[in-house]
NUVEXMAR-211201 format. One line per field, with one value per residue (C-alpha): x, y, z; residue number from 0. Coordinates in nm, 3 decimals, padded with zeros to 5 digits, always signed. Layout:
! NUVEXMAR-211201
xx	c(X, ...) $
yy	c(Y, ...) $
zz	c(Z, ...) $
nr	c(NUM, ...) $
! end
This chain:
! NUVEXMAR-211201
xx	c(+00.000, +00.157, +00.192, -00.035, +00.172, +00.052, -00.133, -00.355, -00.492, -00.532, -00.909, -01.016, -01.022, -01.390, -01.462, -01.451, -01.136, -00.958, -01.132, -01.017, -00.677, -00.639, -00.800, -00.542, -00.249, -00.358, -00.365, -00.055, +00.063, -00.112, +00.036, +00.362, +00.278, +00.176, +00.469, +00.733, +00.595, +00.787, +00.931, +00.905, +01.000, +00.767, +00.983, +01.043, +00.651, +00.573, +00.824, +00.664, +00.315, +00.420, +00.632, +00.334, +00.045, +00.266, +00.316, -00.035, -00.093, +00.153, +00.026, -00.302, -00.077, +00.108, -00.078, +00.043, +00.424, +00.457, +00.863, +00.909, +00.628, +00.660, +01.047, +00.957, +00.740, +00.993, +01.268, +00.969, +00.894, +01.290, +01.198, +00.829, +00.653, +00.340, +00.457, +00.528, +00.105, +00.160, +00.520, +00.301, +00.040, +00.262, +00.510, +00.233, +00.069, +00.400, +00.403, +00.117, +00.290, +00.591, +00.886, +01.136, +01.388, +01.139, +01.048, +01.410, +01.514, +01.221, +01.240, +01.618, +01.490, +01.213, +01.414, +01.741, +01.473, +01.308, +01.693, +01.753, +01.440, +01.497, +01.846, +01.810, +01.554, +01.371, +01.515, +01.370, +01.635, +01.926, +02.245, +02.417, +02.486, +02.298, +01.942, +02.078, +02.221, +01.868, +01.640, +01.868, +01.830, +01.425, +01.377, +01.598, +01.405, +01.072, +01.177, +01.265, +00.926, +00.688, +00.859, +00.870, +00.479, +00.388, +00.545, +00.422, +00.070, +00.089, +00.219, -00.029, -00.274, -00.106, -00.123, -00.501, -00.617, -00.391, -00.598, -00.969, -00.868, -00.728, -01.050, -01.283, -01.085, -01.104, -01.472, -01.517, -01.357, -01.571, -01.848, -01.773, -01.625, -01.969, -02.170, -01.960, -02.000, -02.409, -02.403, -02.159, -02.491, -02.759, -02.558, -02.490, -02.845, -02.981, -02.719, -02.870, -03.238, -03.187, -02.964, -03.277, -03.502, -03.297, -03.449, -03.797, -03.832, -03.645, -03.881, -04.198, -04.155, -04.034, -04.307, -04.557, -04.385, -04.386, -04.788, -04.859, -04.649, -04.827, -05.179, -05.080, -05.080, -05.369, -05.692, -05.864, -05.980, -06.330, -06.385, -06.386, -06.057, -05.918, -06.081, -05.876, -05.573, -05.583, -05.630, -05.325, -05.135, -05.267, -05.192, -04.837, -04.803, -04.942, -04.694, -04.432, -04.516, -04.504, -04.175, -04.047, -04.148, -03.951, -03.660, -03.721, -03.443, -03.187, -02.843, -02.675, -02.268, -02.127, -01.913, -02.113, -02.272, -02.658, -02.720, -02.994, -03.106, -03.459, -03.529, -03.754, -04.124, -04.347, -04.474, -04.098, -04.151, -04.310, -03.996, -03.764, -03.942, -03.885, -03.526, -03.470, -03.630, -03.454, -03.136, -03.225, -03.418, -03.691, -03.914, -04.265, -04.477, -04.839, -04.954, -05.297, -05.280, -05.599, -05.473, -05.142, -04.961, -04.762, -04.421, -04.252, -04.385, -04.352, -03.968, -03.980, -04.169, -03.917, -03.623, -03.731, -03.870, -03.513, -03.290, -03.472, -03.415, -03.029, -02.971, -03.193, -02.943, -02.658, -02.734, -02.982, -02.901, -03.133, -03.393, -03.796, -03.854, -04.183, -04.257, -04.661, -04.788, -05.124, -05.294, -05.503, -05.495, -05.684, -05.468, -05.129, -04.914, -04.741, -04.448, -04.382, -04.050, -04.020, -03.721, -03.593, -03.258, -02.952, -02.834, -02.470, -02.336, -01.984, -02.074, -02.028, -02.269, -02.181, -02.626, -02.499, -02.810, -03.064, -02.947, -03.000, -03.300, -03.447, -03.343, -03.561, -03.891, -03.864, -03.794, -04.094, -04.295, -04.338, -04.136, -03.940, -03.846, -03.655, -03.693, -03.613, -03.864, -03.763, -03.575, -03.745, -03.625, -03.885, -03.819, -04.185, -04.252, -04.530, -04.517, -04.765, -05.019, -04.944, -05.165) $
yy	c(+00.000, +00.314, +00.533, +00.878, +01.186, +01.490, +01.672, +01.330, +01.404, +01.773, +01.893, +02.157, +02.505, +02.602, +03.029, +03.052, +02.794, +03.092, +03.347, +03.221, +03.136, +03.500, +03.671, +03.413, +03.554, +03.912, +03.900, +03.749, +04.026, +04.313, +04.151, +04.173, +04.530, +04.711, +04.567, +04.696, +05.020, +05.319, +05.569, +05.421, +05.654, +05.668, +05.471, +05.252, +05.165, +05.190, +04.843, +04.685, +04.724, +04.668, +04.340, +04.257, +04.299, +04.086, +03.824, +03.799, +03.768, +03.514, +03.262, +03.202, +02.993, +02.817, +02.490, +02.492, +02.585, +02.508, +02.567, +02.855, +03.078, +02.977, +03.059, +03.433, +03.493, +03.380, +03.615, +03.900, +03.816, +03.926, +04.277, +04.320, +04.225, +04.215, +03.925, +03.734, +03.586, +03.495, +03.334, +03.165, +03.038, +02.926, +02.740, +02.543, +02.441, +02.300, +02.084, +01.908, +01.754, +01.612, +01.576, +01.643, +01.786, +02.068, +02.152, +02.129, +02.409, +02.660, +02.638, +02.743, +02.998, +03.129, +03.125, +03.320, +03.606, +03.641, +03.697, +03.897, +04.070, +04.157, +04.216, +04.452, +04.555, +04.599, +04.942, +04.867, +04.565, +04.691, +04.673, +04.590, +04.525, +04.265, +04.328, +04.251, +03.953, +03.840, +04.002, +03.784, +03.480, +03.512, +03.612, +03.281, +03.047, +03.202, +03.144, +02.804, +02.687, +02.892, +02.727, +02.397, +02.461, +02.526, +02.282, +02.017, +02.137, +02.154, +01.787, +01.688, +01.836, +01.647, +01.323, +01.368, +01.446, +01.115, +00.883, +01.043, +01.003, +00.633, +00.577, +00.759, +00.518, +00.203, +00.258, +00.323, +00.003, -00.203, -00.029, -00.177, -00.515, -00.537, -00.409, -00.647, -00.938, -00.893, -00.865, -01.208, -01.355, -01.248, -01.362, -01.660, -01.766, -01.635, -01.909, -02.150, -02.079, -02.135, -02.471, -02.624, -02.546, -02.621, -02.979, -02.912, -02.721, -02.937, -03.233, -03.029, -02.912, -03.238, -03.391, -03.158, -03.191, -03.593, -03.566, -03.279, -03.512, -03.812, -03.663, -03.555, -03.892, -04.045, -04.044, -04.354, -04.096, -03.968, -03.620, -03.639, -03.845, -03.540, -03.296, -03.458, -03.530, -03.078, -03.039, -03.279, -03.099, -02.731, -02.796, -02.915, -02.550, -02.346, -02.549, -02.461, -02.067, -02.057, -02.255, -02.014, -01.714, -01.823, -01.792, -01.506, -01.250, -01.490, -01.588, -01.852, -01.870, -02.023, -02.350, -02.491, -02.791, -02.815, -02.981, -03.261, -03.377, -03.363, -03.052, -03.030, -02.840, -02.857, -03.202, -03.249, -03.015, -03.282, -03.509, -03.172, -03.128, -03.481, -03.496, -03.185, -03.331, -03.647, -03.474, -03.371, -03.027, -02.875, -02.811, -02.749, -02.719, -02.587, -02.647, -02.432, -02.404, -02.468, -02.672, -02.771, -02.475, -02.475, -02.682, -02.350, -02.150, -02.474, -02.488, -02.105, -02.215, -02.492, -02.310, -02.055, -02.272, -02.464, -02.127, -02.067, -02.385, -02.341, -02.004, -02.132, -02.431, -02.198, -01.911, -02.066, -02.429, -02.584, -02.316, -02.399, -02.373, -02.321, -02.277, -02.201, -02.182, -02.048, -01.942, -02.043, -01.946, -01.618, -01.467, -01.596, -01.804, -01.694, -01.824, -01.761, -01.877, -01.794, -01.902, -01.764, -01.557, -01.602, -01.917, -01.967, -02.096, -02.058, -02.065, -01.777, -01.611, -01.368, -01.276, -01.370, -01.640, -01.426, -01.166, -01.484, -01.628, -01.251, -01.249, -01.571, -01.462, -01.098, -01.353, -01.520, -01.195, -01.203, -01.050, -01.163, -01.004, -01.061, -00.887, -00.944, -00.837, -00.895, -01.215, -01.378, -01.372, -01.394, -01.462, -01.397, -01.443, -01.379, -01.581, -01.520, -01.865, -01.838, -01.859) $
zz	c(+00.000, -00.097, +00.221, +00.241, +00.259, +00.528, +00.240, +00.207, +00.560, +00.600, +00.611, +00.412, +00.627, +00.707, +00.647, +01.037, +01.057, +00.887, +01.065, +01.409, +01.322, +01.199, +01.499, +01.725, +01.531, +01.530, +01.871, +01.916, +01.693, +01.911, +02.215, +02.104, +01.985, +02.272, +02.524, +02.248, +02.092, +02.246, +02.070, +01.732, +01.418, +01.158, +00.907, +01.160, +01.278, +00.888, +00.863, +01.121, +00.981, +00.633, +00.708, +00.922, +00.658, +00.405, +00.594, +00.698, +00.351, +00.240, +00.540, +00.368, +00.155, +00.436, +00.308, -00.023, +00.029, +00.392, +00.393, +00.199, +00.351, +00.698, +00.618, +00.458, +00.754, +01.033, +00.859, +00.843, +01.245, +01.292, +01.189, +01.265, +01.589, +01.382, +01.193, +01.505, +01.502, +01.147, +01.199, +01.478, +01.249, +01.017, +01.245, +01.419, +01.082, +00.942, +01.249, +01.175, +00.855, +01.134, +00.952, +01.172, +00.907, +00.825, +01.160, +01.322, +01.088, +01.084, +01.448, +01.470, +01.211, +01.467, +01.792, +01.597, +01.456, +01.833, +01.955, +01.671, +01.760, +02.127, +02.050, +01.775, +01.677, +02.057, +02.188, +02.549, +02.558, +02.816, +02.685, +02.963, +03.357, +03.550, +03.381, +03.038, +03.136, +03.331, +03.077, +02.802, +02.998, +03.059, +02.642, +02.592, +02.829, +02.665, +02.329, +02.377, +02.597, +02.322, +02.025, +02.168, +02.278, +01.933, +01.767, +01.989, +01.972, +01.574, +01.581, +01.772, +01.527, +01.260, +01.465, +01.546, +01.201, +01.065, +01.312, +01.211, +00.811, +00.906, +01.111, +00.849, +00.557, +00.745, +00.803, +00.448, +00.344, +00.599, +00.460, +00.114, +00.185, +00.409, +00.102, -00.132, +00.096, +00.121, -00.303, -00.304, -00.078, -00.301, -00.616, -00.450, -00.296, -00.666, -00.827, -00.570, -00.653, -01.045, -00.988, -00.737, -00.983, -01.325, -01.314, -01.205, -01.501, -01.728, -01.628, -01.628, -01.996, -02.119, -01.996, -02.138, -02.503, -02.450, -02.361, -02.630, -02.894, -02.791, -02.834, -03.164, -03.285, -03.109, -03.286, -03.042, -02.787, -02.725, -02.680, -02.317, -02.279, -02.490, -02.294, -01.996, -02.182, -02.251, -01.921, -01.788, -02.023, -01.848, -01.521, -01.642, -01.826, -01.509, -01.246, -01.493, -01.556, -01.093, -01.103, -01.393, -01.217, -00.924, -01.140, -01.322, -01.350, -01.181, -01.332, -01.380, -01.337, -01.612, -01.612, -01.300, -01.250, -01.170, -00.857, -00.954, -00.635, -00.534, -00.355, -00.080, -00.033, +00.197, +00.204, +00.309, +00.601, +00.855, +00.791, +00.858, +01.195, +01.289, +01.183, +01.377, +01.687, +01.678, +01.714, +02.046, +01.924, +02.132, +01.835, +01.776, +01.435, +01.390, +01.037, +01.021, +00.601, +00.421, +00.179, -00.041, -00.149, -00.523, -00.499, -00.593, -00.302, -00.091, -00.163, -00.009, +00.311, +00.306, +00.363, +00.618, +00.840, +00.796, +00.830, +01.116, +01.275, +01.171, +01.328, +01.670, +01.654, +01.614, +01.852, +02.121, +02.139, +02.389, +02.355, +02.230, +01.869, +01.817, +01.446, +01.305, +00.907, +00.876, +00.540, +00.222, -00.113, -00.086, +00.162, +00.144, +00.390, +00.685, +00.823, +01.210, +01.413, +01.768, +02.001, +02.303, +02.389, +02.621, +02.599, +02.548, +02.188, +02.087, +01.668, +01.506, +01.241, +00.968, +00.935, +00.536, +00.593, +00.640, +00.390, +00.138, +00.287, +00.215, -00.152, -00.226, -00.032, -00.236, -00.570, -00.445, -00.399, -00.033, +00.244, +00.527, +00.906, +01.180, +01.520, +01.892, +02.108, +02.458, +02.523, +02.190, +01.830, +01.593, +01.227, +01.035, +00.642, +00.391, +00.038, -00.164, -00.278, -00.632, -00.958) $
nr	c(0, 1, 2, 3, 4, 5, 6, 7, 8, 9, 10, 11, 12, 13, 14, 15, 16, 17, 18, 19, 20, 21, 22, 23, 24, 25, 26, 27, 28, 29, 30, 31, 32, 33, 34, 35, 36, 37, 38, 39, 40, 41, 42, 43, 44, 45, 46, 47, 48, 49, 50, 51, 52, 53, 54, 55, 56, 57, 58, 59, 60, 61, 62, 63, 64, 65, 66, 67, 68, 69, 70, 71, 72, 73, 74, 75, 76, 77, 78, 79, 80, 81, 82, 83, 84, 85, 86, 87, 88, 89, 90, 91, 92, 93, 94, 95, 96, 97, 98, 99, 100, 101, 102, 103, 104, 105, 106, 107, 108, 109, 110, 111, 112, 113, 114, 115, 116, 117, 118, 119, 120, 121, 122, 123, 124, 125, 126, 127, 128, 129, 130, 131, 132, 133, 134, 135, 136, 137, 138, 139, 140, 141, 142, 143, 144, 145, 146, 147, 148, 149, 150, 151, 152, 153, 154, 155, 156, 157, 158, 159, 160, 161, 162, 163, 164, 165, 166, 167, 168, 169, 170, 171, 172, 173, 174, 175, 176, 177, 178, 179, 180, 181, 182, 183, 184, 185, 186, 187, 188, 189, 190, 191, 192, 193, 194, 195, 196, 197, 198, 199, 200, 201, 202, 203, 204, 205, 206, 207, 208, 209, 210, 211, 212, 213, 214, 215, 216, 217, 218, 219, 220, 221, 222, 223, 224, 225, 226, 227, 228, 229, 230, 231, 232, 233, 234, 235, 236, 237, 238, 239, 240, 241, 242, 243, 244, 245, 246, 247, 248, 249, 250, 251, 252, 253, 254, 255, 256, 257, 258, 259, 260, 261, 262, 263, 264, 265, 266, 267, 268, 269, 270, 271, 272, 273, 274, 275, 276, 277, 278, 279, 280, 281, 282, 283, 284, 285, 286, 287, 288, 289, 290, 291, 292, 293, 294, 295, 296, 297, 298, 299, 300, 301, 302, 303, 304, 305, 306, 307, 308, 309, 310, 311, 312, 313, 314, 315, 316, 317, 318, 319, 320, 321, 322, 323, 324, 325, 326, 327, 328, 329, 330, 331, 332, 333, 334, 335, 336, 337, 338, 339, 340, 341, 342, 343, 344, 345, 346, 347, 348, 349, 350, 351, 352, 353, 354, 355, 356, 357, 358, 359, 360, 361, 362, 363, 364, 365, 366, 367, 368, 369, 370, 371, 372, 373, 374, 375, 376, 377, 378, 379, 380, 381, 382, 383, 384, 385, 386) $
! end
């Protein structure tokens, strides 16, 4: 991974982000001012100002050529006291990039002009006797504690903003490996759909050409053996057309291999139950629907009751299962898992089942939920009956 340079990281200044960081160094500026004015000639308070107002100018540009301006304003700060808030502003925002060979220098830089400052340029400096000597000592000690303050509080800008645009990336890349991992599930549980039903199909058209082919060649039948011969052949087309629209819209991969085992539906649901229970589940089924439902919508009930009985397996082992199906063909079928919470299971789950399970009932036209409501987790589904 190619490593992110300072610039990468730097937020964009807000209108007031300038406005405060100006106000901080005019005030700097003005504090400096007022303890040094005294006496000034006019060509000499003109400097000041001038220097001062330039380099005020040339920091709104600190970002894009950190060095050189925060150099220019330093040397400025040497001769003007109202360049010291902007040689300020400047030093403490090429901290934040911390490279030690551009701050080490520029801070040289800044403590030499503030001696060159007090020593030249300030004509309330004593030249000598005792108070020289102490007043040389304090500016020295100063110097050194406000540069090293600044520089340390500008790297510690830089450090801050580095961890919120490495947190802000690395939640951006969950956010699309999480996004990519829930499209791999719906691909996948789509691929899964059209292999389970790749036979079904295949058998249910080949048998309607074999019965259609056959008729076409019998002329022995009365007109009610045809009549029922149509029919057969009807009901073949219309179980088709539901399986089909199961499918509808779904891809296959390419170079895969059907899988041509039976799959279940709901007349297989009684046997799931039992399986379940024999392998030491606590599992209950009410079966309140009015009738058989299609084998396409079946193979939908099919696997929610069994995802449901996976994730209670996974995440509540031990707990009650209780599962109901109530409906009829005018209304629909509902689907209704219930199990309870807080029992201890050491199997981990990635939700990527339910994400899948969701894809088919939406396929299917129907919908699917899952809440908690208390200490229960309830896992409810509507399929449609079908035409």
């Amino acid at each position: 991974m190619q490593q992110r340079s300072p610039d990468d990281y730097q937020p964009r200044l807000s209108l007031w982000g300038h406005v405060w960081r100006y106000l901080a160094a005019l005030g700097i500026s003005a504090l400096g001012l007022t303890s040094s004015v005294g006496g000034w000639p006019d060509w000499r308070f003109g400097l000041d100002l001038g220097l001062g107002l330039i380099s005020l100018v040339l920091v709104f540009w600190r970002r894009r050529w950190p060095v050189t301006i925060t150099t220019i304003v330093t040397i400025a700060s040497a001769f003007s006291i109202l360049a010291a808030g902007a040689s300020a502003l400047a030093l403490v925002s090429l901290a934040t990039r911390r490279r030690w060979r551009e701050i080490i220098p520029v801070s040289l830089l800044s403590f030499a002009a503030g001696m060159f400052w007090f020593g030249v340029m300030d004509s309330s400096t004593p030249s000598i006797g005792p108070s020289a000597f102490a007043m040389w000592g304090l500016n020295i000690g100063l110097s050194v504690v406000i540069i090293a303050a600044m520089v340390a509080w500008g790297m510690y800008i830089g450090s801050r903003r580095e961890l919120i645009a490495a947190l802000r990336l690395r939640a951006e890349t969950a956010e699309a490996e999480q996004a990519l991992r829930v499209a791999q599930a719906r691909e996948t549980e789509r691929r899964r759909i059209a292999r389970e039903m790749h036979d079904v199909l295949a058998h249910r058209i080949s048998h309607i050409a074999m019965q259609a082919g056959a008729l076409a060649y019998r002329e022995d039948l009365s007109g009610d053996q045809l009549r029922t011969e149509v029919s057969t052949i009807r009901d073949g087309a219309h179980r088709a057309l539901e399986d089909l629209r199961t499918v509808l819209g779904v891809l296959r991969g390419n170079g895969e291999d059907p899988e041509t085992a039976p799959q279940p539906t709901y007349a297989d649901l009684g046997r799931l139950v039992e399986e379940t229970r024999a392998g030491g589940m606590n599992i209950t089924m009410e079966d309140d629907v009015d009738g058989s439902p299609p084998e396409a919508v079946g193979r939908s009930i099919y696997r929610v009751v069994q995802e449901g009985i996976t994730n209670a397996r996974k995440h509540a082992p031990g707990a009650a299962l209780k599962v109901s199906l109530r409906g009829s063909e005018e209304h629909g079928i509902d689907v209704l898992l219930r199990n309870r919470l807080g029992f201890d299971s050491n199997t981990p789950g990635s939700g990527l089942g339910l994400i899948g399970l969701t894809e088919r009932v939406d396929l299917a036209g129907g919908r699917l939920t899952h809440r908690t409501e208390k200490d229960v987790f309830i896992l409810e589904a509507w399929l449609p009956w079908g035409q």
